[in-house]
N, C-alpha and C positions, 0 to 999 in steps of 0.2 A: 256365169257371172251376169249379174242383172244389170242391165244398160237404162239409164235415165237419160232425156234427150233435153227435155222441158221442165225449166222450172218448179216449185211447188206449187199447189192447187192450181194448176193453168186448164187443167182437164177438169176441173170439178164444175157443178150447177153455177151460175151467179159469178164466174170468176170475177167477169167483168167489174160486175158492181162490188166485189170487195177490194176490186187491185185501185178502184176509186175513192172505197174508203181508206184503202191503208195508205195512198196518196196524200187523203185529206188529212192524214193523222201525222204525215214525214211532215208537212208544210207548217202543222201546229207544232211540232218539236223544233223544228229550223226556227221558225219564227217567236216562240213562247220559251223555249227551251226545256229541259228537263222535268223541272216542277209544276210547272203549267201547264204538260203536255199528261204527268201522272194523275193532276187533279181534275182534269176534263176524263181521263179514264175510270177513276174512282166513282164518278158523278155517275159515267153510263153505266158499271156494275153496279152502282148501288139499285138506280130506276131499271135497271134488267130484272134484279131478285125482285122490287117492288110489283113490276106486272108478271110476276111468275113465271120468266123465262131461266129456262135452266142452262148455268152459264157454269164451265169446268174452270175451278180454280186456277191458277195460273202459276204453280209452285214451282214451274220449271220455266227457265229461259235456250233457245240455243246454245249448243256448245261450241261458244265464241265466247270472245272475250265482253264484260258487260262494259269498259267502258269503249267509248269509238274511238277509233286511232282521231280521227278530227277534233275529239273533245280532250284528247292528254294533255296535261300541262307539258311545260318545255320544263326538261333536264336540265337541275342547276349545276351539276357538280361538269369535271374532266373527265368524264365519261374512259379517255384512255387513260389517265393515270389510276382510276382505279382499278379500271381492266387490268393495268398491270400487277397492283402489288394484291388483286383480288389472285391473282396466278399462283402469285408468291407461296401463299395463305393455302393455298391447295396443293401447292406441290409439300409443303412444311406440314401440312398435316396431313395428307399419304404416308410421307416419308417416315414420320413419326412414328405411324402407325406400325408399316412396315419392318422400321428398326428393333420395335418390341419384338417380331420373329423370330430375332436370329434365332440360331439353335441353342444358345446358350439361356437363354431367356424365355420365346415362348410365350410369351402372355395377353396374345391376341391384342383386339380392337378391332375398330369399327370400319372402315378406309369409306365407303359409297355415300353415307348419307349429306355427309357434309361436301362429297364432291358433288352432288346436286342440288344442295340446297344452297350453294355460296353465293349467290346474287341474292336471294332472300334475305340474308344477314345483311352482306355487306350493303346494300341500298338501307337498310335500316339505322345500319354502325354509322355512315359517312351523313344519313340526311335526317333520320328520325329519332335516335334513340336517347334520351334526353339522361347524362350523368345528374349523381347525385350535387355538383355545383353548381346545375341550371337552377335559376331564379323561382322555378316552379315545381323545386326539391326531386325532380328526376323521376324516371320512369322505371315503372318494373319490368323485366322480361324475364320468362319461361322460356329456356334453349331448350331445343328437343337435344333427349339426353345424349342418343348415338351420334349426335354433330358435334360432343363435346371437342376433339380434335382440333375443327376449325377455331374453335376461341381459342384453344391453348394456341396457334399458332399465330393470329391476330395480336395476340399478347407477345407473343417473338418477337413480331417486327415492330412495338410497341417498346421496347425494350423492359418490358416487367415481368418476362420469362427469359430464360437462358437455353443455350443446346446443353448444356446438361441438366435441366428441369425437364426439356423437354424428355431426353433419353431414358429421365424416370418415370413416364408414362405408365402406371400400372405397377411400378414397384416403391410402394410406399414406406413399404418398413427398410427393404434392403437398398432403396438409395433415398432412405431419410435425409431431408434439409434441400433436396432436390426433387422433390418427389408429385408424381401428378396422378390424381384418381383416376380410374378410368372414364367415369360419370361424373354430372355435376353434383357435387357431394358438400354442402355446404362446412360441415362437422368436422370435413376432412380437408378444407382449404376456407378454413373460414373469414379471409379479408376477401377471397375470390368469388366464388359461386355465391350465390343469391339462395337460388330453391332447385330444389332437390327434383328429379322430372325424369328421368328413365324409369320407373316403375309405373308401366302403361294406364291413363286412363287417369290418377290424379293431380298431374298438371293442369290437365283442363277445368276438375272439379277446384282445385286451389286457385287455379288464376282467375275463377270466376268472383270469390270471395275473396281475392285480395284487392280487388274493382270494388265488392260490396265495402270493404274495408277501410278504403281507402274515402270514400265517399260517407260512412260511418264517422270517420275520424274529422269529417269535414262539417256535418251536419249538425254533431255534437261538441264544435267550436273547438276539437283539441289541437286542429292543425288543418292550416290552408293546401288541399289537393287538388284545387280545382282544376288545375291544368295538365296535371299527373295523367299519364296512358298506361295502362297494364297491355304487354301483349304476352301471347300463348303461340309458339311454334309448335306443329303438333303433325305427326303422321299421317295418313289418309289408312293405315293400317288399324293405327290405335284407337282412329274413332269407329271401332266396332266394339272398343271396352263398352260397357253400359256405363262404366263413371264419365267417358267420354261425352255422352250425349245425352245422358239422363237430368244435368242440373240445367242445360240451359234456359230451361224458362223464367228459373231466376232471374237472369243476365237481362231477359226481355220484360218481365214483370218489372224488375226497379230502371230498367230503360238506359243500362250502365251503355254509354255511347262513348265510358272511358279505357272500355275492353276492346281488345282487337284478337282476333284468330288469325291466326296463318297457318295454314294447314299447306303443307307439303304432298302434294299428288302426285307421287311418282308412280302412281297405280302397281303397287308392290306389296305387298307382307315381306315377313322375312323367307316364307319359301316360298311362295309363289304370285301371281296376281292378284289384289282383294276383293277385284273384279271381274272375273275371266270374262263371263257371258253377259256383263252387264256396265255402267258406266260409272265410278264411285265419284265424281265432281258430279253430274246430276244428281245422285242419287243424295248428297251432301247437300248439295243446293237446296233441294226438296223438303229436307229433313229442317235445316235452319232459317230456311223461309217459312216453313209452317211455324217455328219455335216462335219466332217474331222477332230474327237478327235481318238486320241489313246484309245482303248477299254480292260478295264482287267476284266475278271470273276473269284469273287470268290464264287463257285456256295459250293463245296463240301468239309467239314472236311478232316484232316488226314486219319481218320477211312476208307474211303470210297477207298482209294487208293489203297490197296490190291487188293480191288475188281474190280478196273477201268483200273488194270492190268493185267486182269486174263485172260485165252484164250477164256471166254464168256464175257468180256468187249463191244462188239460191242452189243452184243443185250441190256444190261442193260445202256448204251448211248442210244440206239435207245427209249427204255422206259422212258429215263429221258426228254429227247428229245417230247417225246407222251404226257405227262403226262402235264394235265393243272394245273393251280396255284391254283384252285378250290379246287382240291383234293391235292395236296401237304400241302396245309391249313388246310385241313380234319386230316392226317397223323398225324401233331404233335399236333391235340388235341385228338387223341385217343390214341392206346398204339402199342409197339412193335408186337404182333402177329397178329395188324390191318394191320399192314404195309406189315407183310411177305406175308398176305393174297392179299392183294386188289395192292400192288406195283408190289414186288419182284413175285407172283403168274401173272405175266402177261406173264409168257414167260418159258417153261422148264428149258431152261437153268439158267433164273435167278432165278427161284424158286433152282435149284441144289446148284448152287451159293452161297447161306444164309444157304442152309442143316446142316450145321455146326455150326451157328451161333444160340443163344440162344434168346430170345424175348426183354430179357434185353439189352444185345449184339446188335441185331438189332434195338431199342430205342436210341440207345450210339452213331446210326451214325450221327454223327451232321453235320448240314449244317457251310458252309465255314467262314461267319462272324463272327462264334462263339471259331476260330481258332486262335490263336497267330500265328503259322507257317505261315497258308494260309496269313494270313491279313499282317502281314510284309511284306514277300513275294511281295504282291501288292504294299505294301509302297511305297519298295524300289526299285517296276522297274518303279514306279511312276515318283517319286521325279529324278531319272537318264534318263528317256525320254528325246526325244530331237527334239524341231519340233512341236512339237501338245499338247494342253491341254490333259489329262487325267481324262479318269471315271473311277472310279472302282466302280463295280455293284457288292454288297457283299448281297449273303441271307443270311437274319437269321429270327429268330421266335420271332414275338412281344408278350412280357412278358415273355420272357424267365429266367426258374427256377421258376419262380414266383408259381407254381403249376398248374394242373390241371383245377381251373375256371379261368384262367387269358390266361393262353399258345394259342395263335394261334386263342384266341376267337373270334366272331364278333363284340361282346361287349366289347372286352377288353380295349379299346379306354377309354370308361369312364367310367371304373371302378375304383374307387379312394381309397378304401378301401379293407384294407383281415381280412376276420374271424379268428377266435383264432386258426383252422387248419391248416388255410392258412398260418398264420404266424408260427405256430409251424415247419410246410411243407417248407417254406424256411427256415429257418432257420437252418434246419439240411441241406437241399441241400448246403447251404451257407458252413457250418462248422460253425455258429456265436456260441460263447462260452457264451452262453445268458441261463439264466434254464426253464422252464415250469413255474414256481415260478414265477419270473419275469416278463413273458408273464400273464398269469393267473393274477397277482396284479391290470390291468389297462390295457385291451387289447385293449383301444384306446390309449394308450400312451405308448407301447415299448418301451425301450430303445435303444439309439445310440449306437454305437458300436466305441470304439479308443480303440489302446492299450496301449497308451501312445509315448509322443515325442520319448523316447530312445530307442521304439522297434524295433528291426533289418529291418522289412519290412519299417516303418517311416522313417527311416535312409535313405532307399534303394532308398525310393520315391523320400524324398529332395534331394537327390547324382544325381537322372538323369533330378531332373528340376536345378538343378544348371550348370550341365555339356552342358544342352539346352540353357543354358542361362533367368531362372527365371522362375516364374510362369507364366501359363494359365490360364482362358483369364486375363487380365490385360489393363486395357486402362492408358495413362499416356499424358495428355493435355500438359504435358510441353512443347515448342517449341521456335527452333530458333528467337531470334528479330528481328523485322524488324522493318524498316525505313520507316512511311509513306511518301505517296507524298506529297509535301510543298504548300503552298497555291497557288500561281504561276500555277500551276499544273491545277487549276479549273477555271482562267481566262477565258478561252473560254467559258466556261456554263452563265458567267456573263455579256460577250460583246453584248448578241444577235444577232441575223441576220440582223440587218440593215432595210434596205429596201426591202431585198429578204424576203420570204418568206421559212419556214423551219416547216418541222413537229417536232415532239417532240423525236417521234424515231431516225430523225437526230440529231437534238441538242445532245442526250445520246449518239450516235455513234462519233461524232464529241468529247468528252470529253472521252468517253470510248477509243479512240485513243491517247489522250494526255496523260492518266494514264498508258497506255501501256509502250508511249515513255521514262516515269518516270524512269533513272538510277536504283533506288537503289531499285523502287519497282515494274516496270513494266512487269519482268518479270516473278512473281507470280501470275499475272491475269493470268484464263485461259477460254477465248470467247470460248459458247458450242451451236454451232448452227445445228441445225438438218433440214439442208437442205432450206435453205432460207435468205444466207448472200448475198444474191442479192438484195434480197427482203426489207431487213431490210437495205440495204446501205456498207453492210460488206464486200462484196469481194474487198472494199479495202485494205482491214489487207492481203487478200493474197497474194501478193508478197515479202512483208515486213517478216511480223510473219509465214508466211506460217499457213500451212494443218499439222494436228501432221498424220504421216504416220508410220510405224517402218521402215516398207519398201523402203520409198523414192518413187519419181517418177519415174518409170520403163519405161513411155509410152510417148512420142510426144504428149503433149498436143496442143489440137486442137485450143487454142486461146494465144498461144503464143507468137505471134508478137502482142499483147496488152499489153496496161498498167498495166492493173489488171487480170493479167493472173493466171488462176489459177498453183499453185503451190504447191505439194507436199513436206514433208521433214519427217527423224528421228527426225528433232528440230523441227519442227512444234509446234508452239505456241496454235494454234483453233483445237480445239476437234468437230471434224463432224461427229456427228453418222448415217448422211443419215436420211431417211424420217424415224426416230424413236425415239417419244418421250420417252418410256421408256428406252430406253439406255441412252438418253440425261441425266436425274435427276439421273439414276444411275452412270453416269461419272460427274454429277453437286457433286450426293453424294462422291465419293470417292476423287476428290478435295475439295471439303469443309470440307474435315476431316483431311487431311493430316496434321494439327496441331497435330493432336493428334496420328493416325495411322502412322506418318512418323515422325512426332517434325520438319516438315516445312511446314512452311503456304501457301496455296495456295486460291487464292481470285477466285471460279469459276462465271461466268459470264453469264447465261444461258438466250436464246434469243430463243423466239419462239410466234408464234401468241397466241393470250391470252383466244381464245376461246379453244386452246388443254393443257393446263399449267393442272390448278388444278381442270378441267372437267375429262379430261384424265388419270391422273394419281397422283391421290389427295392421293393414298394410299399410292406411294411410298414419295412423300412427307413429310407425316407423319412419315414414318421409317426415312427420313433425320434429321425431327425435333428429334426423339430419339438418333439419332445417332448423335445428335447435331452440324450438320451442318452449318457452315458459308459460305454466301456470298450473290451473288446477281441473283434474277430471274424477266425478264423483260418480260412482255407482250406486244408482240408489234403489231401492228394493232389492237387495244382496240379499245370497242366501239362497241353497236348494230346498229349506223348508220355511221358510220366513213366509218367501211372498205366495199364501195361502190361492189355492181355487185357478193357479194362471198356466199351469198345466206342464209341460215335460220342456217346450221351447224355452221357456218365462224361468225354467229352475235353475239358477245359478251356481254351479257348484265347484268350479272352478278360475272363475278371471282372476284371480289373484292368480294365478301359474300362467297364464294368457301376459297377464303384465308383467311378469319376473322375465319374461323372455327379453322383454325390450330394455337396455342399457339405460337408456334415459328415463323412463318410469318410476319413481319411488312408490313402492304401497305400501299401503297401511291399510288394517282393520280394526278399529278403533270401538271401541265396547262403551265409551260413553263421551259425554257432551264436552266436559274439561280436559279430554285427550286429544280431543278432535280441535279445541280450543291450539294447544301447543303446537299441533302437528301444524296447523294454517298461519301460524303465526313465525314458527321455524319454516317453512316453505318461501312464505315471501321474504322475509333474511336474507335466506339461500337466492334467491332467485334476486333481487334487490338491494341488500344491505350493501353489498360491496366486497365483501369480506371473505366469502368463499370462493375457494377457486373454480370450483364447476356450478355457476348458476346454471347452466341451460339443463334445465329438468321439467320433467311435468312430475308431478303429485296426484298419485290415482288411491281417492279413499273408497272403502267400502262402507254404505250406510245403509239402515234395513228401515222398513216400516211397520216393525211390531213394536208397540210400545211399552217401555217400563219406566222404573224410577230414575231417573239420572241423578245420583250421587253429587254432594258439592265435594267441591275440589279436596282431599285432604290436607290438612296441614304438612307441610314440608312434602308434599308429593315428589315422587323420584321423576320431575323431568327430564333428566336421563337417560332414564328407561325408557319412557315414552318415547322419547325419538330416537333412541338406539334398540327399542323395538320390543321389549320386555319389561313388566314392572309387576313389585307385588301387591297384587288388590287387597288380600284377606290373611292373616295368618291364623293357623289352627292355634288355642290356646291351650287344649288338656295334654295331658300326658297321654301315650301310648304308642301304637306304630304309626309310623310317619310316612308320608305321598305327598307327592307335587301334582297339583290339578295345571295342566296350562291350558287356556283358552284366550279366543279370541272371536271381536265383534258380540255379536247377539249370545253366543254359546259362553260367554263367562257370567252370566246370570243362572243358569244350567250348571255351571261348575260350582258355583257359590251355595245352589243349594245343594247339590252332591258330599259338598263341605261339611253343609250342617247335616245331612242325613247320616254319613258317615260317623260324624263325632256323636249323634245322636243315639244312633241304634248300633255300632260297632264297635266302639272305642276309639276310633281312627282319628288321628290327626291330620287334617290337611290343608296347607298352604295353598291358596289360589293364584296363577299369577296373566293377568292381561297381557296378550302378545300383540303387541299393536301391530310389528310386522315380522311374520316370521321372512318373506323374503328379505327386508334387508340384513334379518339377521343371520340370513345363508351366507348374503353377498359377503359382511365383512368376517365369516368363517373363510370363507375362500378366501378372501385378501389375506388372514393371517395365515393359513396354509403359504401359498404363493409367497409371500416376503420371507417365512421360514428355509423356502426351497429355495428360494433363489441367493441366501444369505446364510449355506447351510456351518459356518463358523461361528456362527452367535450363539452365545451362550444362553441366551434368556429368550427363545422364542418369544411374540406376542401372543397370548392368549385371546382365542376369540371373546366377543363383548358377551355372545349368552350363558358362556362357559364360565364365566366371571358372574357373572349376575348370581348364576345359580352355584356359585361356590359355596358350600355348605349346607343346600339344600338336601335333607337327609328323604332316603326314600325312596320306590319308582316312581315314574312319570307318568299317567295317562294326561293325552294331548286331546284334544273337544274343537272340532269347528265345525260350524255349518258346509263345509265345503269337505271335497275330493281327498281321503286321505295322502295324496304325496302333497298337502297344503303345509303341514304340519308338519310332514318327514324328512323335509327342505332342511333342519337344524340337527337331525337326529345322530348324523355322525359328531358334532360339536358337544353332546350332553354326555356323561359318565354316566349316567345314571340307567339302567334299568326303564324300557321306555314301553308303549303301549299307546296305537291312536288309532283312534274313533272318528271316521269319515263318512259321509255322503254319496259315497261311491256309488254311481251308475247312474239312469234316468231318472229325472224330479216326476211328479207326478202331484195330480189335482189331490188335496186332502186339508185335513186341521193340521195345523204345526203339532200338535201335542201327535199325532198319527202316525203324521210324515219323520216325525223324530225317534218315536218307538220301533217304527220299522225299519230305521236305518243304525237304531242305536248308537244315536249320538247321543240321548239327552239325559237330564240328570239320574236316575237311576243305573244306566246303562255305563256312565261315569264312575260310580258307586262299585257296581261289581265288577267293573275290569278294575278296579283300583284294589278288590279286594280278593280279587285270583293272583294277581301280582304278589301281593303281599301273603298270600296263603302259598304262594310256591316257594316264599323266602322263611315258611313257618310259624310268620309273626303275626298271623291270626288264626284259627282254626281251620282245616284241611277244609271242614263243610260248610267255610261260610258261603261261599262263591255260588253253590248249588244253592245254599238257604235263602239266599238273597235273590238269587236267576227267577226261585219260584214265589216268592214272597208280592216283589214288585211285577210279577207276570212279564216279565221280558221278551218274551214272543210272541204278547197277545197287542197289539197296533191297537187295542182300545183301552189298553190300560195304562197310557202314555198317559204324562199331566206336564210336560215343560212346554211353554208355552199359553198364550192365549189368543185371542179374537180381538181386533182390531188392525189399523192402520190401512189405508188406502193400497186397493195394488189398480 
């Protein structure tokens, strides 16, 4: 064991004259204070680099606490009555935990995270966290999701849960009407939970965008947030997700000082340390001091500050400083005279140091998290920052109190249950006024713990969520009205292109501009394109709507003597998160919630190639669907052969099956401009009008960039079809044998001439018909399955809607999409008919559409002769048309491909 006697640097060159200047530097802090004492520091690095003296950044501070026990504000709250019903709250959510056990049940949880983290909250619930009644519309918070527990039991003693809400902890269907997620699951308690945060890694990337949002909403005049705080509790584990640490330079770039971090350090993962041989609060520290947040450590308890004060302070920093997370881990699962040993034994001086101190005494020195002083302290120079997002890096000890098998374990993570000592053992820790009796009766089923509504501490609690303005968490849908756009509004989607030629991504851009222009509701859209408004046709909204910036444009843009110059603004309309889709869906999420998180609607708009959408980042998706996000996500350069020259990553050939997975997703693939018209027009109804009972949806279209003709609207068009997913475009006129083409998106231009080639050179009749979506027209196959089954006494089952559609269509089916054939095979049990489909099956690859279509034989030829082997195996065309036709149109030759041409941006 290595013995330190002397302070640090006392044996280096020059001691003398640095222990004078760090003298001269304590006296300018005493006497200047804090910001006076950083701007005389700033001054000498800056003239250090000037004469070229090389000076080591300073990304790291001791592992102490940053602020000085001398500098803490005084604690306004009773200190002991929260101490007490902060007990309460921990024994009620153990116990909870716990009761899910029993044998009969079984359905796990969490018990550790919130027994360490409950000073974090609770200093937050009683002094910070501002309800949606406070004067300055309330604050957002991100729970880390495995502390959910601790809320549901806060809400116990709050009287807005029950013991038997809480007993259904994790049984949602089978104790319906009392029932509690196991997470915070907004979807699934939706007056409760807020956002959605146990899927590692996008709580941080959301909570950073609901700051940009919130600030967005502020900029753009729709609503005063000026005083709003977003915070993010977050694990010291999770920040090794990349979604964890990758966006913060945003937060530091727009200088959001209305974000807060609280990261929970209990130097844990769920198996083991996340830092065995190393230190994860510095190493934190390092990381979001370089990003450009303001950094707080709350490393050490009150207890420790005697000692951090003493004239051997410098050696016992140097050791804390030494000392990896490994053994700090060690520490509090063993006992006090492990620590005098193996810690304080590292140095004479520190071993002198504790001489006094008793093993219990040395057990009692608690780390910082577990502090009401320290942890305000943080709060409050949190929330007063000014300029920069904020982390505070708080240790503490997961399962803390919990006893001996739980404390600091490796296993403590899933440990769900405590033995009858365990519980006896918190329980005295606690103070719960519970008897042995009790415990002993049913040691899987303890009792909760309330003292009743009129007990002093009860009183205390509801007095400081009233004075905050309400309870935590709390979601509340209700929001401003608004005024759709009027019919007028969608003209352009109906007129078509004429003569010209337009891809599908224009026609959406060309109407997504006229919704914009909309008075009363244009300026609730909000276009979230991540770095491809060129691409997609969009840098025309930039001069207009502008770039949302906070900052403005600072700089002489380089194409400003142009039309479509780009343009910076605070009002900026388009949210450009740069080449990043995960920031994108988490700025698509915190605008499609502002119904609810703000009570004003915001319609977000998200554009991006359709191969990175729900490949990419399908997970955060998911959290938007819990979080029951509205609005619209648009795939654009769709298609494994459309988007020409971009290679096997870039080949789309499947996110329509990527988005069927998710429940709150509608898709469509929309083959022209006045489909795409209904569908954006039916979306916001749905999502707006009032009218339907499941607004919360997102709407994911598919749009391509090859261009054709876009059709004007027909007369009497079957809007029906259209948004119940099938309509027919073309009907064959002649006499003969009869085939149903179905297609959809780009491939029903390809079906249309298969039509005419067919009737042309065959005889063959064939109807065409646009599938805007075959997924929804799975989903409500399944619904009418499902209500059949479950209602198996009715006489008149309900027929599915594509089954209905194609009632009467005579013929087999060949099915045509640019995509994977199970895109299409998703309806195939619903069709009677004789079927056949043509897909994109396997990797995209660089080529001509006309190439890339031949070789995968999707395109119209290839339409042609399966439509007409079908029909030769049914007799109704000649045995050898199939073969005359395979060699006719050269079907195996990938240069004798023609559907398709050249053009449209990728």
């Amino acid at each position: 064991m290595t013995i330190i006697d002397e302070p640090r640097f006392a044996s280096e060159p020059d001691a003398e004259e640095r222990a004078e200047w760090i003298e001269s530097f304590d006296s300018l802090l005493k006497v200047g204070g804090a910001d006076r004492a950083g701007t005389i520091m700033t001054s000498l690095l800056e003239r250090a680099r000037e004469r070229q003296v090389a000076v080591a950044a300073a990304i790291n501070t001791d592992y102490v606490n940053t602020i000085p026990a001398d500098q803490e504000p005084e604690f306004p709250g009773d200190e002991e009555v929260e101490r007490r019903y902060r007990a309460w709250m921990r024994w009620n959510a153990a116990v909870m935990v716990h009761r899910g056990q029993h044998p009969d049940i079984g359905v796990g949880g969490h018990i550790s995270t919130y027994a360490g983290a409950a000073t974090l909250y609770e200093v937050g619930f009683n002094h910070f966290f501002r309800g949606k009644d406070h004067p300055c519309g309330g604050d957002q918070v991100f729970f880390q999701g495995h502390a959910s527990p601790g809320m549901y039991a806060r809400a116990f003693l709050e009287g807005r849960l029950s013991e038997q809400d809480l007993d259904g902890f994790r049984q949602e269907k089978s104790k319906e009407g009392h029932a509690l997620p196991s997470y915070p699951h907004p979807r699934n308690m939706p007056e409760f939970w807020e956002f959605p945060t146990v899927s590692m890694g996008i709580g941080p990337m959301n909570a950073i965008y609901q700051a940009q949002s919130n600030r967005y909403l502020h900029n753009r005049g729709i609503k005063d947030t000026s005083d709003q705080q977003v915070w993010a509790f977050l694990g010291d584990g999770e920040m090794d997700e990349p979604e964890s640490r990758g966006l913060l330079q945003l937060a530091a770039n727009e200088k959001l000082d209305n974000l807060n971090f609280v990261i929970n350090c209990n130097l844990q993962r769920l198996d083991g340390p996340v830092r065995g041989n190393g230190k994860i609060m510095q190493e934190l520290e390092a990381f979001f001091r370089g990003a450009g947040w303001n950094v707080i450590k709350v490393v050490w308890g009150r207890e420790w500050d005697s000692l951090l004060s003493s004239e051997h302070s410098a050696a016992l920093v140097d050791i804390m400083n030494r000392t990896p997370d490994g053994d700090y881990q060690t520490y509090k699962a063993e006992n006090g005279g492990f620590v005098r040993e193996h810690f304080f034994g590292k140095s004479q001086a520190t071993k002198e140091l504790v001489a006094d101190l008793g093993d219990d005494e040395i057990w009692n020195l608690k780390r910082g998290g577990h502090d009401y002083h320290k942890v305000y302290a943080a709060y409050k120079a949190a929330t007063e920052f000014k300029g920069k997002p904020t982390v505070i890096l708080a240790k503490t000890v997961k399962g803390y109190g919990l006893g001996p098998h739980f404390e600091g374990r490796n296993a403590t993570h899933q440990m769900k249950k405590l033995t009858l000592d365990d519980l006896k053992s918190f329980r005295d820790y606690l103070r719960i006024p519970i008897t042995d009796e009790q415990l002993e009766a049913d040691p899987y089923r303890p009792p909760y713990f309330h003292p009743g509504p009129d007990a002093p501490e009860i009183e205390y609690l509801l007095e400081r969520r009233r004075a905050l303005g309400g309870f935590l968490p709390e979601r509340r849908p209700r929001h401003t009205d608004v005024v759709l756009p009027e019919e007028k509004t969608y003209a352009i989607a109906k007129r078509g292109s004429g003569k010209q030629q337009a891809a599908t991504t224009m026609a959406f851009v060309r109407l997504l501009k006229d919704l914009m222009r909309d008075k009363g509701f244009g300026s609730r859209i909000v276009p979230i394109v991540p770095d491809e408004s060129r691409t997609f046709g969009m840098d025309a909204f930039f001069p207009t709507a502008k770039i949302y910036n906070p900052g403005g444009q600072e700089y002489l843009s380089v194409d400003r003597d142009l039309v479509l110059a780009y343009k910076e603004s605070p009002a900026g309309q388009l949210i450009h998160p740069g080449i990043n889709e995960a920031g994108a869906v988490s700025a698509f999420t915190a605008a499609g919630t502002a119904y609810a998180t703000q009570g004003e609607p915001l319609v977000p708009v998200y554009v991006f190639y359709s191969m990175f959408g729900f490949q990419r980042t399908g997970d955060s998706f998911w959290a938007a669907a819990d979080q029951m996000t509205r609005g619209f996500v648009i795939g654009a350069t769709a298609g494994r052969t459309t988007l020409t020259g971009e290679g096997l990553q870039h080949a789309d050939g499947h996110s329509p099956i990527l988005a069927a997975t998710n429940p709150a997703v509608i898709t469509y693939d929309p083959a022209y401009g006045y489909e795409i018209g209904h569908i954006i027009r039916a979306g916001l109804e749905r999502m707006y009008g009032g009218n339907h009972p499941d607004p919360n949806v997102m709407y994911y279209l598919t749009v391509y960039n090859e261009p054709y003709v876009q059709p004007a609207e027909p007369e009497g068009v079957d809007v029906e079809g259209i948004l119940g997913g099938i309509h027919r475009v073309a009907v064959g006129g002649q006499e003969g044998p009869k085939t149903q083409l179905l297609a959809s998106g780009v491939a029903v231009p390809w079906a249309i001439e298969a039509q005419r080639i067919l009737a042309e050179e065959w005889g063959v009749s064939a109807d065409v018909w646009s599938v805007t979506s075959w997924t929804e027209l799975r989903r409500d196959g399944l619904a009418a399955e499902r209500e059949a089954f479950l209602d198996p006494t009715a006489e008149n089952a309900r027929e599915p809607f594509v089954t209905r559609q194609l009632a009467g269509a005579e013929g087999p089916i060949v099915a045509a999409t640019d995509y994977m054939s199970q895109v299409p095979d998703q309806i195939r049990q619903y069709v009677p008919n004789e079927w056949a489909t043509l897909g994109a099956d396997g990797f995209g690859f660089s080529d001509t559409r006309a190439a890339a279509r031949r070789f995968f034989n999707i395109d119209a030829h290839s339409i042609v002769v399966r439509a007409l082997q079908l029909l030769a195996r049914r007799g109704e065309v000649p045995a050898e048309a199939p073969a005359q036709a395979f060699e006719r149109y050269r079907l195996d030759d990938v240069n004798a491909g023609t559907s398709g041409n050249a053009g449209g941006d990728s």
